[in-house]
C-alpha positions, 0 to 999 in steps of 0.5 A: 817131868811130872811125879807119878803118884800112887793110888789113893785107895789100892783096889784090894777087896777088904773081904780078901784080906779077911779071907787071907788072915783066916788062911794064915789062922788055919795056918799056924792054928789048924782045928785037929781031932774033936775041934776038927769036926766041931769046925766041920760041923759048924761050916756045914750049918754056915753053908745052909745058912748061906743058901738059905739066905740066897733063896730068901733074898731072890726077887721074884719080881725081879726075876720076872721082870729080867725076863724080857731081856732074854738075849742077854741073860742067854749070853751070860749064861753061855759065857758062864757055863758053857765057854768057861767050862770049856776053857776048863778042860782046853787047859788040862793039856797043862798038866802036869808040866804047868798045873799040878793035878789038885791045882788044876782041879780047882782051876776047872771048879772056878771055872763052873762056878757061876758069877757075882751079882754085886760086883757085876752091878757096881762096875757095870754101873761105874762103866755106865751100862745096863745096871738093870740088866747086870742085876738080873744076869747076875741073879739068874747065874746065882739061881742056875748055878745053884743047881748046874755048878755041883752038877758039873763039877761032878761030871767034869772033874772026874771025867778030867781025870782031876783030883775032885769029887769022884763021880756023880754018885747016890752020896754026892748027889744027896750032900747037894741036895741036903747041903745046897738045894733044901736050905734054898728052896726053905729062904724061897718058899718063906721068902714071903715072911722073911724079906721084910726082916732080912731088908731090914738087917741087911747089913748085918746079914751081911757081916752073918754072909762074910762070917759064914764064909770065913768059917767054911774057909777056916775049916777047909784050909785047916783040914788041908793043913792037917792032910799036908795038902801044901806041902804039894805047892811051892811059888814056882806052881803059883806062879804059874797058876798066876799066869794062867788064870791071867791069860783066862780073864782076859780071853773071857773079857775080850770074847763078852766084848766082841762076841757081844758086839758081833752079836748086836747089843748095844753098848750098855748091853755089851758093857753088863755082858762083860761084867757079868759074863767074865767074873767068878763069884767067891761067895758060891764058889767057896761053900760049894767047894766044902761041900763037894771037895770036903778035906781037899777043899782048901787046895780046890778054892785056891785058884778061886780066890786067886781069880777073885782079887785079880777079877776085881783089880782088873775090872775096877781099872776096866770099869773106870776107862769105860766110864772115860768113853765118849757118849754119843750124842742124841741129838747130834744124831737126829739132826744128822738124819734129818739133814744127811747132806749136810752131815755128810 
């Protein structure tokens, strides 16, 4: 009997390790009094900077070009922020007996946030699909949900009855615009003397990407760990946010593949719909979880982060068995429409 071996690299993302040693961080170490609004003071400059960046890095060129698959993109974005959200607000019915309300709060939030783009890429491209196409969905979701996830939040959350920000009001609009929009439409507008820096140092904007987001996360957990906020989660609750999210990434990987397949795309399409229509981006979600939950933030990125490492686990096992499908054979088809008697 052959011995089974375990896997030479687990596929847990580096990056959620980081995200977990700054959970435990605040944990143990929360920021209190004048550090509290020193670190909240510093998460809302590292959200700018981040926005910043995603404006000064979006091709134009790109976006232009991605135009011409208009279909697809269409697909994704539907898949994004029209089934997930609905799927969203179909699980309120599991509050309270399944989902508590904080819980489920950020389980509607993860479900507005729109997807990644260097995931999608890489596993689109491990599955051999549409890379070309996984990049522009992913970036076209990255521009439009700069604008319509802090506007759906807003609307839903509190229209769901969900412990989120309360209503589309002057003040929320206005943190969205300053927090979110203005430092976008700043890296877009210089993007034409920037780009050449930030290709040159893309490695250590980078590391400047990840550090910003780990201080949004040191201060929104530290503030929930100031409120109590955990005090309201035990395993059993995890455990069942476990399985429902579970439960939701498989009925969005099953409705890209068939619906996509219903809907005439071909293979390569179908695999970058999957990809790109089924996953949640933990880099968006979690600035604008600080800015839209502010203290209860911590608790609302919860599910988010639970969402991501599952997402990557999944499609790293998904990508690999794409990439064993047979390829069909050009040539085999061309000689069996020249002599279809003889080909059956």
């Amino acid at each position: 009997m052959p011995r089974l071996r375990p896997p030479a690299r687990l596929p847990v993302d580096p990056f959620v390790l980081a995200l977990l040693g700054t959970v435990g961080l605040a944990a143990v170490l929360p920021a209190r009094g004048a550090a509290a609004g020193l670190a909240e003071d510093a998460a809302a400059a590292a959200v700018g900077l981040l926005f910043f960046l995603y404006g000064a890095r979006l091709s134009t060129r790109e976006t232009l070009d991605g135009l011409r698959h208009w279909r697809l993109h269409l697909t994704v974005l539907a898949a994004t922020f029209l089934v997930f959200p609905l799927l969203g607000l179909a699980a309120r019915g599991l509050v309270p007996h399944v989902l508590t309300p904080d819980l489920y709060s950020g389980f509607l939030f993860l479900c507005l946030v729109p997807s990644t783009v260097q995931s999608s890429i890489a596993f689109t491209s491990i599955a051999r699909g549409n890379v070309p196409a996984a990049i522009c969905a992913g970036s076209f979701s990255s521009l439009v949900g700069i604008v319509l996830t802090p506007l759906l939040a807003a609307l839903l959350l509190a229209g769901a009855g969900a412990g989120g920000p309360g209503g589309l009001s002057f003040d929320s609009l206005l943190k969205i615009v300053v927090q979110l929009l203005l430092p976008f439409l700043a890296g877009r507008l210089t993007r034409r003397w920037t780009a050449g820096f930030l290709a040159r140092h893309r490695q250590a904007l980078g590391y400047v990407d990840r550090g910003s987001i780990l201080l949004v996360v040191y201060s929104a957990f530290s503030a929930g760990v100031t409120a109590g906020v955990w005090h309201r989660v035990g395993p059993g609750r995890l455990g069942a946010l476990f399985l429902v999210e579970a439960v939701l990434l498989a009925v969005m990987l099953c409705l890209t593949w068939y619906g996509a397949g219903r809907l005439g795309f071909s293979r390569e399409d179908r695999i970058a719909i999957q990809f790109a229509g089924s996953k949640k981006s933990l880099a968006a979600g979690l600035p604008m979880a600080s800015v839209l939950f502010g203290p209860q933030a911590g608790l609302a990125v919860l599910p988010l982060m639970l969402f991501h490492q599952m997402q990557l686990m999944v499609c790293a096992a998904l990508a690999r068995r794409r990439a064993r499908d047979p390829q069909p054979d050009p040539a085999r088809d061309v000689a069996k429409l020249s002599d279809p008697a003889r080909h059956g």
